[in-house]
N, C-alpha and C positions, 0 to 999 in steps of 0.2 A: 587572514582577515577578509582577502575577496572574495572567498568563496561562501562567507556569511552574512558578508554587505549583499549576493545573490539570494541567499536563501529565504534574508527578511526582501526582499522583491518578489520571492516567489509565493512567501505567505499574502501579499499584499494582494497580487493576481488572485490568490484562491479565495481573498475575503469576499471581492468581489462579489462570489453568486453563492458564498455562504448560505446567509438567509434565506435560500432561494430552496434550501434541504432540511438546517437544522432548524427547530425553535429559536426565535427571537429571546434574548436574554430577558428576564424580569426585576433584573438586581444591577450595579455596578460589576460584582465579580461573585464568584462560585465555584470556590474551589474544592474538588472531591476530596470526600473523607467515606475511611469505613467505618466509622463509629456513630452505626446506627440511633445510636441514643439521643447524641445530638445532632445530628443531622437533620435535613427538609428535603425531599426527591423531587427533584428536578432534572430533567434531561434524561434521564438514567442514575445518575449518579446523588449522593448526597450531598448537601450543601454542607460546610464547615461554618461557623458562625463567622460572619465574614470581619468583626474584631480582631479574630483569631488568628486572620491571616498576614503572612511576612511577607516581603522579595522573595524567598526563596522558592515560596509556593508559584511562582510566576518566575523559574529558571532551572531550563534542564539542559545540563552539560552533557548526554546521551550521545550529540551527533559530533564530539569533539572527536573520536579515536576512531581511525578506518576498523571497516569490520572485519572478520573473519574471511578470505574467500574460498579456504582451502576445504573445500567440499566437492560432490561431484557437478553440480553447476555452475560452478566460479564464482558465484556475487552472492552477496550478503546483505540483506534491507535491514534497518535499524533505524525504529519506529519511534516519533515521537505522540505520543496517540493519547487521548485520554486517559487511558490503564499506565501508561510510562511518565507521563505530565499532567498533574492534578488541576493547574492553573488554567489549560483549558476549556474546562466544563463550561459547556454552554455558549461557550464563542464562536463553534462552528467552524473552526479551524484544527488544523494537524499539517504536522512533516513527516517525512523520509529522508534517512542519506541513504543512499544506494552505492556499494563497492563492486566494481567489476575484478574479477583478473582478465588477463587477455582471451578473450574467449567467452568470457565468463556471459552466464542468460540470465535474465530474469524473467522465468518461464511463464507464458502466459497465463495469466489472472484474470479477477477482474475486482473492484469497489462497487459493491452494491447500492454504496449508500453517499456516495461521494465523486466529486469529477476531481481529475487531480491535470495537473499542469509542472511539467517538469525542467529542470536547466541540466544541462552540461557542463561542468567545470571543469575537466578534466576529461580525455581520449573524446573516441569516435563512437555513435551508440547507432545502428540501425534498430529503429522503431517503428510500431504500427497498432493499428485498431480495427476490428472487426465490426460493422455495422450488425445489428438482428435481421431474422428473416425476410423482414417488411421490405429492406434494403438491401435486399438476395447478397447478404456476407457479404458485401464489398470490403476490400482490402486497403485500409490508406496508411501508408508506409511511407516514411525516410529516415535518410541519414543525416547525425545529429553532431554536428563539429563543438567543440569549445563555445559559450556562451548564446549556444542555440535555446530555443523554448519549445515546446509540443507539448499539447492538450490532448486530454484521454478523456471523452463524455464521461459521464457518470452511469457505470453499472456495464459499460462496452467490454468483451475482451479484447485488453493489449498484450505488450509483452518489449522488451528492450534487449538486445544482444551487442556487446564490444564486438565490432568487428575490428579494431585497432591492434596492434601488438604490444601495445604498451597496457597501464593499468588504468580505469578508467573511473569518472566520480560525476554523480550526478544529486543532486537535491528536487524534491517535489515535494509542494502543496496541497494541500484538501480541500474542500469545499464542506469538509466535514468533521467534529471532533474526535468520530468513529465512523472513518470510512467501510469499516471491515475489508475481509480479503478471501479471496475461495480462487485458490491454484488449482484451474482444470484439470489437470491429469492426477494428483491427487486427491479430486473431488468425487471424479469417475472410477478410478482404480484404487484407492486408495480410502477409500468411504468404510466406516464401523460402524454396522457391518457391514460385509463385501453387499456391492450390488450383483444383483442377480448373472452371471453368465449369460443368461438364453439372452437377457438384456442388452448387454454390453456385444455377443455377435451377431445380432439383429443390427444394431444402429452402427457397429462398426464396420458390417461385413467381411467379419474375419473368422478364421478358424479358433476353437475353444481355446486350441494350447495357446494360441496369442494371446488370448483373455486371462486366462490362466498364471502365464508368463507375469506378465504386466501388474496384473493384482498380486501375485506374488511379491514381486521387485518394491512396490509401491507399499503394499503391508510388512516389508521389511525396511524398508527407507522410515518410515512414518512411526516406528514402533524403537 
């Protein structure tokens, strides 16, 4: 139970600067349907006639079961996002539960569309964010104990790593109903189609076969 008495505080922090990204709602409630028939577009998604709607459309048990970690980057995200929870449309909000194993990354990203704010519930998390060029990459990083917060601008890359030896649990907020997400090393190496080589050893200053390598690894991970 504490760890979701956390989670609605960390939705509350992300309503905050909501409005500040999504559309302001035009209705009471707006919950996504694909049945273009009866539907109205709004935000992206279809409105459902809003008679229509129950409790249920407004409850997702998605972040009840730790996730998967057993891959090769230890943690596992598991999204409560528009497309997984209908009853958000248009409210400008979304979750995360985040599972680490010991070790376990969650490999630099970033939310284009969204600033997220996250807790610790569980282990130790070093984290951090990369400012853009304006702000020559500056590096702002710490380490995140139990019932710590840390905020990731909206659109910045981060990135979260257990350095803990135990197993680690984090939840975070959106600012958005669809923050999106574009994992850098699979943006760059891992793109359909491949990006160009001459590209990727110009900006990397590497040899092809690294390029190579890597696009390799990434179009087999991703496929």
């Amino acid at each position: 139970m504490k760890f979701l008495l956390i989670s609605f505080l960390i939705l509350a922090l992300a309503s905050a600067t909501a409005l500040a990204y999504d559309p302001s709602p035009l209705q009471d409630i707006c919950v996504a349907t694909n049945d273009l028939e009866s539907g109205v577009f709004v935000n992206g998604k279809f409105c459902k006639d809003p008679k229509q709607a129950t409790a249920d459309d407004f409850l997702f048990m998605g972040l009840r079961k730790p996730g998967n970690t057993s891959n090769p980057l230890g943690s596992k995200v598991t999204q409560a996002f528009i497309d997984q929870f209908p009853g958000l449309n248009t409210l400008g909000i979304s979750m995360v539960r985040v599972d680490f194993a010991p070790g376990g990354l969650n490999p630099p990203h970033n939310h284009p569309r969204g600033t997220e704010v996250q807790v610790v519930v569980e282990g130790t998390l070093l984290v951090g964010f990369v400012t853009s060029n304006e702000l020559n990459n500056t590096l702002f990083t710490k380490v995140l104990y139990k019932g710590d917060v840390f905020v990731f601008p909206i659109g910045l890359i981060h990135f979260q790593l257990n350095i803990g030896n135990t197993y680690a649990l984090s939840f975070s907020g959106f600012s958005s109903q669809n923050p999106g997400l574009t994992t850098i090393a699979n943006a760059v190496f891992g793109a359909k189609p491949p990006m160009s080589a001459d590209v990727l050893t110009k900006a990397f200053q590497v040899d092809k076969k690294v390029v190579d390598y890597l696009q390799a690894r990434f179009w087999y991970d991703n496929n």
